[in-house]
DSSP file (Angstrom, degrees, kcal/mol; ACC not computed):
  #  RESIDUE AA STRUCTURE BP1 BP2  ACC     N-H-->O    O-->H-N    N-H-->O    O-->H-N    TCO  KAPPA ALPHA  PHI   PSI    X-CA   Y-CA   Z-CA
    1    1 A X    >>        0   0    0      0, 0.0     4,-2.1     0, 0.0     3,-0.7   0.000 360.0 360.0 360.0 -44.0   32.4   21.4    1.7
    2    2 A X  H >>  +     0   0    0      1,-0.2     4,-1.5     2,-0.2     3,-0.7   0.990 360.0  64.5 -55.9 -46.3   29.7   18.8    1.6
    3    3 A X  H 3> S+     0   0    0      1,-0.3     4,-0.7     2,-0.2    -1,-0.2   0.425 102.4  34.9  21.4 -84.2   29.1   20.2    4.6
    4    4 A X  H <> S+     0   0    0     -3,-0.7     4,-2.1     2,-0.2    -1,-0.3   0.465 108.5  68.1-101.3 -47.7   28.2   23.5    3.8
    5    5 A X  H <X S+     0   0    0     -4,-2.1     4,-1.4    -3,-0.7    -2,-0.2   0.791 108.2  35.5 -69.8 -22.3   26.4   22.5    0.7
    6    6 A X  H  X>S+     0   0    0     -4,-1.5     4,-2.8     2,-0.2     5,-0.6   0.857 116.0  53.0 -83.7 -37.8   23.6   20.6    2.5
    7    7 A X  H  <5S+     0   0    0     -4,-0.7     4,-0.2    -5,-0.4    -2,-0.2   0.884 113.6  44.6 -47.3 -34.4   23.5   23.0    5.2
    8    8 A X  H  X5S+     0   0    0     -4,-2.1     4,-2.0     1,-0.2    -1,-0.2   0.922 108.6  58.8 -86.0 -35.8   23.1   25.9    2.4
    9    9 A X  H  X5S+     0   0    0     -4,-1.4     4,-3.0     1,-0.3    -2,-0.2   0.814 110.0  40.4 -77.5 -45.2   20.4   23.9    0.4
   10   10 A X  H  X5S+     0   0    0     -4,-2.8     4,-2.1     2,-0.2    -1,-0.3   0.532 107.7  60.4 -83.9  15.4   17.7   23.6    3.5
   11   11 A X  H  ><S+     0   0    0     -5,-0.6     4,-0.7    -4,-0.2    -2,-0.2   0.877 112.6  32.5 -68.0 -50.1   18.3   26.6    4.3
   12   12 A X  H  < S+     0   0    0     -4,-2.0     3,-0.3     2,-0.2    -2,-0.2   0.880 118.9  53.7 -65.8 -38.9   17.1   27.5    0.8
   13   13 A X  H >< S+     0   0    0     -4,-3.0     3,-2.8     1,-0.2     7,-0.3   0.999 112.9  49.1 -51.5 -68.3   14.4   24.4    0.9
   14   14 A X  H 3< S+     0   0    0     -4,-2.1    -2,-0.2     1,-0.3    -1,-0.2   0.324 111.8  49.6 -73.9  16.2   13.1   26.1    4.7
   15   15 A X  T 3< S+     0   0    0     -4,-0.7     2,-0.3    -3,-0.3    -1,-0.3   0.335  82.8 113.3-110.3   7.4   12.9   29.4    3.2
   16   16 A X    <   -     0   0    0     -3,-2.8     2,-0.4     4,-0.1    -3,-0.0  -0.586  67.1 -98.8 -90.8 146.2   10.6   29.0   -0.5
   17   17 A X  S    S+     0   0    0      1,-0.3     2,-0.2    -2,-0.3     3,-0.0  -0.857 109.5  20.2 -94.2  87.6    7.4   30.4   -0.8
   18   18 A X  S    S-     0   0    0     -2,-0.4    -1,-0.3     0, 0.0     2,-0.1   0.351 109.3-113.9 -99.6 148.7    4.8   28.9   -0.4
   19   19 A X        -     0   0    0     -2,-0.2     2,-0.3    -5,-0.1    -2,-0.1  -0.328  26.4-159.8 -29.6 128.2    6.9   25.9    1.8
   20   20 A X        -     0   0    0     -7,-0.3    54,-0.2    -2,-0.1    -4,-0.1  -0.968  22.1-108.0-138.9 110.1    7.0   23.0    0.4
   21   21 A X        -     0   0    0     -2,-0.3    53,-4.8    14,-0.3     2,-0.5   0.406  39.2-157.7 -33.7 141.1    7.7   19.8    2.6
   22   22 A X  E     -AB  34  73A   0     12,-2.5    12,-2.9    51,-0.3     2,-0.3  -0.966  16.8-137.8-116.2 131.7   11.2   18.2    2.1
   23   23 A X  E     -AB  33  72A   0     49,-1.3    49,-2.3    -2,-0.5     2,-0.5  -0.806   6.9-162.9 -64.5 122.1   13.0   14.8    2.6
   24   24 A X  E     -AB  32  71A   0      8,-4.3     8,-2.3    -2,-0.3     2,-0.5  -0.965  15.8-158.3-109.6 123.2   16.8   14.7    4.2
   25   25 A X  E     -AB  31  70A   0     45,-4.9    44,-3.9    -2,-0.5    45,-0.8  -0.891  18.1-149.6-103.2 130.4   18.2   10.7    3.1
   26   26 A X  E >   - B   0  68A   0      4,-2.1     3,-0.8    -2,-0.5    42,-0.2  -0.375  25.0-101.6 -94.3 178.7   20.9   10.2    5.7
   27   27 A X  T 3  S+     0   0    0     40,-0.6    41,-0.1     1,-0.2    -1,-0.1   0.403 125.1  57.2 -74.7  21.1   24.1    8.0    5.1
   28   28 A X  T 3  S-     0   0    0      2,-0.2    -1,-0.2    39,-0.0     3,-0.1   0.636 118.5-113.4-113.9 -36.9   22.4    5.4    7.1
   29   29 A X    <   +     0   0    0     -3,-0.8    -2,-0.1     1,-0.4     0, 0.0   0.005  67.1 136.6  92.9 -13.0   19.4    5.3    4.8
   30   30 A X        -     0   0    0      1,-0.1    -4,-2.1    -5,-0.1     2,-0.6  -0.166  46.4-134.4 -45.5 148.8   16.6    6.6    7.0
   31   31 A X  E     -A   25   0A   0     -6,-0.2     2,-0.5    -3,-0.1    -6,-0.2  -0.906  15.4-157.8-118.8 122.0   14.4    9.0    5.6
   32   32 A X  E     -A   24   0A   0     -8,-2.3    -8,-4.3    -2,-0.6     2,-0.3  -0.851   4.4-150.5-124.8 119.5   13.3   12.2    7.2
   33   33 A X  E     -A   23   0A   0     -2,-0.5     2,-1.3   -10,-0.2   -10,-0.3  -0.610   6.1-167.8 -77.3 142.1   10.5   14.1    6.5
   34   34 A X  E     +A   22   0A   0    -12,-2.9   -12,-2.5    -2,-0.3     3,-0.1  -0.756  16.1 166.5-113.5 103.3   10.4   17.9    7.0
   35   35 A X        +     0   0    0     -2,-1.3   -14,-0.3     1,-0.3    -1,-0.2   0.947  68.9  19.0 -90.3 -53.5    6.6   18.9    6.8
   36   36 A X  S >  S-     0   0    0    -15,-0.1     3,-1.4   -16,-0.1    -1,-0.3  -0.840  79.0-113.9-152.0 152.0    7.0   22.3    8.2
   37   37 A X  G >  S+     0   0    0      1,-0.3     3,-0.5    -2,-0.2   -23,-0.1   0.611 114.5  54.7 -74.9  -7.0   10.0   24.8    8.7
   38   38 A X  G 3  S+     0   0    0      1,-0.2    -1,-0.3     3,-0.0    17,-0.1   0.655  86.9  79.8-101.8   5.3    9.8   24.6   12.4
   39   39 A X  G <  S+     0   0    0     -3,-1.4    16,-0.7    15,-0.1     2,-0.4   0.520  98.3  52.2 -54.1 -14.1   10.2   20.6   12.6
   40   40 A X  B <   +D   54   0B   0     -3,-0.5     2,-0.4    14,-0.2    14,-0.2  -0.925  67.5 173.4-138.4 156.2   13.7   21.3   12.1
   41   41 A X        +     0   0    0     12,-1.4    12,-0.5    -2,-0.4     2,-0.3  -0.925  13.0 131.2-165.1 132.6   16.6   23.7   14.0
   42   42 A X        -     0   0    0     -2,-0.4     2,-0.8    10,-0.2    10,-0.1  -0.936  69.5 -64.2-160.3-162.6   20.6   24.5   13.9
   43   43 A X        -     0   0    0      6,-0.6     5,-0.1    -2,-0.3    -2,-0.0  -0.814  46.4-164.2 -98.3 107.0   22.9   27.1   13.8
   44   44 A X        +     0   0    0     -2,-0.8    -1,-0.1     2,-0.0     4,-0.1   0.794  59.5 114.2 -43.1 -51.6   22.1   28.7   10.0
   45   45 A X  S >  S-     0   0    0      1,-0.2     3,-0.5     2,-0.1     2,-0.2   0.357  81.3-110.1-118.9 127.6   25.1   30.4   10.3
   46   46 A X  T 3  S+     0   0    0      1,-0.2    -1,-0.2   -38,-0.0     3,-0.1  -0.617  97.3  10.6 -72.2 157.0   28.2   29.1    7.6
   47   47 A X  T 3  S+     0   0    0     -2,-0.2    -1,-0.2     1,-0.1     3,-0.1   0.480  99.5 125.2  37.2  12.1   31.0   27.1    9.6
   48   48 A X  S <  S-     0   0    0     -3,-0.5     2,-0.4     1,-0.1    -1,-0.1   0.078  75.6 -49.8 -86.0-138.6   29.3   26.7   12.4
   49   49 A X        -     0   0    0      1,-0.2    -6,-0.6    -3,-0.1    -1,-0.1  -0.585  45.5-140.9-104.1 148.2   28.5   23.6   14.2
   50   50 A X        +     0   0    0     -2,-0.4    15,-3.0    -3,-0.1    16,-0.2   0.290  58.0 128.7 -86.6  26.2   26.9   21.0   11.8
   51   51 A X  E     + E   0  64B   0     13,-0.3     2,-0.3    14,-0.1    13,-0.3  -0.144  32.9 179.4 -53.0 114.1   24.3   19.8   14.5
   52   52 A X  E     - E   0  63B   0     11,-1.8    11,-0.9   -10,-0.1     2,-0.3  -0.916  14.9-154.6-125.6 179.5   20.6   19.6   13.5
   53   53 A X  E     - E   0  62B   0    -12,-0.5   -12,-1.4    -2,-0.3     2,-0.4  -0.946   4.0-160.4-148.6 130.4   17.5   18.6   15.4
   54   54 A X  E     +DE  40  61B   0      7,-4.4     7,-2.2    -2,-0.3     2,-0.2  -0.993  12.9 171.6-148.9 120.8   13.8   17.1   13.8
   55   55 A X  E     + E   0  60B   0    -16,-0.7     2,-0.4    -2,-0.4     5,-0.2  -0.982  22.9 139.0-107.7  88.3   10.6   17.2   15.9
   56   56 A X  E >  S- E   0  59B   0      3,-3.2     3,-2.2    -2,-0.2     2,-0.6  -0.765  74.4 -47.0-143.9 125.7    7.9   16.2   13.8
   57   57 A X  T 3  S-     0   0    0     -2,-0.4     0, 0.0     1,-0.2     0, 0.0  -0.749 126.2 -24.4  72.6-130.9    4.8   13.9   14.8
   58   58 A X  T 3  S+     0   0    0     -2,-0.6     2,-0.5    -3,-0.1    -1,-0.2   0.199 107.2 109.8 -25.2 -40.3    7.0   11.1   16.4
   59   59 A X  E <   +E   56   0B   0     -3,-2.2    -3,-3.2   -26,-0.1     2,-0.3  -0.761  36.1 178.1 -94.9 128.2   10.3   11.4   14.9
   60   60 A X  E     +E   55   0B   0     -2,-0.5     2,-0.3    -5,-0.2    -5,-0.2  -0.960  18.4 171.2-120.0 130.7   12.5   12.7   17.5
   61   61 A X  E     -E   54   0B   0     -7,-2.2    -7,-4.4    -2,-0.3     2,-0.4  -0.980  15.0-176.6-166.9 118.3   15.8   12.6   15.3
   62   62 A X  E     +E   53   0B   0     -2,-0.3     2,-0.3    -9,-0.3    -9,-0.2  -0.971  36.8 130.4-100.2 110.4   20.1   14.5   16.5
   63   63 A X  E     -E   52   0B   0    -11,-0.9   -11,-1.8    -2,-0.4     2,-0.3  -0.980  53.4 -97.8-171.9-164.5   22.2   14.1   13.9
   64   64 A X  E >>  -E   51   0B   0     -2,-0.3     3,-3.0   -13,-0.3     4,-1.0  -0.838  20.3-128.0-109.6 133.7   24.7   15.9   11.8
   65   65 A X  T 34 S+     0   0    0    -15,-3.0   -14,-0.1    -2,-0.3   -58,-0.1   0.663 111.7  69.5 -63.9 -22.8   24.7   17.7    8.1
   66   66 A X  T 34 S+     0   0    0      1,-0.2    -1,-0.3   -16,-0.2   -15,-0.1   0.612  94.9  47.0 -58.6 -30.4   27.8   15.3    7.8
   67   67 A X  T <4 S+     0   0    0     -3,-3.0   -40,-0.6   -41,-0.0    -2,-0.2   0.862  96.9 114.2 -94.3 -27.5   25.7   12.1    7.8
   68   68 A X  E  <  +B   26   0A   0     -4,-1.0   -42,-0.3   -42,-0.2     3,-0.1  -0.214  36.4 174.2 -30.3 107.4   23.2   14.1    4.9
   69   69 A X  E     -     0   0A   0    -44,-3.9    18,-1.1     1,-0.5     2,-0.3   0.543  52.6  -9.6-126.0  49.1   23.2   12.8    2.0
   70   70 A X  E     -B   25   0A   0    -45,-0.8   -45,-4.9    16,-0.2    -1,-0.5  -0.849  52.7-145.2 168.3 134.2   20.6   14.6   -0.6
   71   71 A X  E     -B   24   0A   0     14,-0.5    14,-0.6    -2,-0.3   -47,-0.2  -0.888  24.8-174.4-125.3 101.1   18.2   16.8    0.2
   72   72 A X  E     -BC  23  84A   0    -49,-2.3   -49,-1.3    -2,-0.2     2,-0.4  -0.624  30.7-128.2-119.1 158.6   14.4   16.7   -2.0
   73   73 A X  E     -B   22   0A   0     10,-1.3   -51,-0.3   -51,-0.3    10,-0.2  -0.708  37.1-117.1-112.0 124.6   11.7   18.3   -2.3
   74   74 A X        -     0   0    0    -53,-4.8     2,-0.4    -2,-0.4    -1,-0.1  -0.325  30.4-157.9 -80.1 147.9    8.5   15.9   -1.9
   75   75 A X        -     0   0    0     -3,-0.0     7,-0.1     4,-0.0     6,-0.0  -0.965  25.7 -98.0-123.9 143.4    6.5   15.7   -5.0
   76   76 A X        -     0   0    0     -2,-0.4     3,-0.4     1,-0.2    -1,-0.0   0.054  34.6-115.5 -50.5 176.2    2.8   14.6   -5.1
   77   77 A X  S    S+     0   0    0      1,-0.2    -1,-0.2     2,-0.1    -2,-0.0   0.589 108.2  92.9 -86.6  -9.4    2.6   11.1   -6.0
   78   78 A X  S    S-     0   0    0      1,-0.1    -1,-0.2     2,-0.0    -2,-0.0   0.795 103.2-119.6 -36.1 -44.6    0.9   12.8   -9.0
   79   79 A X        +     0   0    0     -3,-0.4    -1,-0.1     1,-0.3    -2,-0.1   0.330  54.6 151.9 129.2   4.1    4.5   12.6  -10.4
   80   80 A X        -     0   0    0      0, 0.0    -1,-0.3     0, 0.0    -2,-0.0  -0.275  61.2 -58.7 -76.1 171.2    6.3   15.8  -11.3
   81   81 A X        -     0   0    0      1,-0.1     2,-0.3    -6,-0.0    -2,-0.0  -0.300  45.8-134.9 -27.0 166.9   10.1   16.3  -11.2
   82   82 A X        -     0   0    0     -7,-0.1     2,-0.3     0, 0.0    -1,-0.1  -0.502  20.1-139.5 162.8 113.6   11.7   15.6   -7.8
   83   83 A X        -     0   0    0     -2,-0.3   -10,-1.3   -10,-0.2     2,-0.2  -0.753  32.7-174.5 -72.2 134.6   14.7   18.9   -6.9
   84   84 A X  B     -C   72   0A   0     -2,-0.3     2,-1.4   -12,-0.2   -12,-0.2  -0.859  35.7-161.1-161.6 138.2   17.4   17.3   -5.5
   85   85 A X        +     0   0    0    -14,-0.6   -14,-0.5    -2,-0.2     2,-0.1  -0.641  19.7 176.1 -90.8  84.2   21.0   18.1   -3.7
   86   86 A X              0   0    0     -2,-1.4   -16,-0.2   -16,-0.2   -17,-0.1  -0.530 360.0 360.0 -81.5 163.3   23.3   15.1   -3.7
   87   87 A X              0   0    0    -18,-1.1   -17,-0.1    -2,-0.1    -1,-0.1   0.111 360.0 360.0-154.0 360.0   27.1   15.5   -2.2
C-alpha cells in the first residue's frame, strides 16, 4: 500500500504543469533531488515492479519505492508551504 501510494504521488509530482522540482527522503536518510521529469524512470504502471532509477548531475541512484519515505515539492528558500506525502 505504501507502495503504491508513493509510486502514485510522483507520478502526480512528474506530471504538474509547469514542473516543479521534487525531493524523494529515503528510509536511509539520503535526499534526492528530482530537477527534471526525465532524471527519474520505472514502470508507471500500478503493481508493477517497485524499481526506480535517478540520473541527475552526478547522482547515479537504484533503489525501490519501498525504501521512499515522503515525497516534496522543493520550495524556494523564500519560504512558502512545502506539499508533502509521508507513508
Amino acid at each position: 500500500m505504501r507502495t503504491e501510494l508513493i509510486r502514485s504521488e510522483v507520478r502526480r509530482l512528474l506530471r504538474q504543469v509547469p514542473f516543479r522540482p521534487f525531493l524523494l527522503t529515503l528510509e536511509s536518510g539520503q535526499l534526492v533531488v528530482i530537477e527534471h521529469p526525465e532524471n527519474i524512470a520505472f514502470d508507471p504502471r500500478p503493481g508493477s515492479s517497485s524499481e526506480f532509477y535517478v540520473l541527475s548531475g552526478s547522482v547515479r541512484l537504484f533503489s525501490t519505492f519501498d525504501a521512499v519515505t515522503s515525497a516534496s515539492i522543493l520550495v524556494p528558500p523564500s519560504g512558502s508551504t512545502e506539499e508533502q506525502v509521508q507513508a
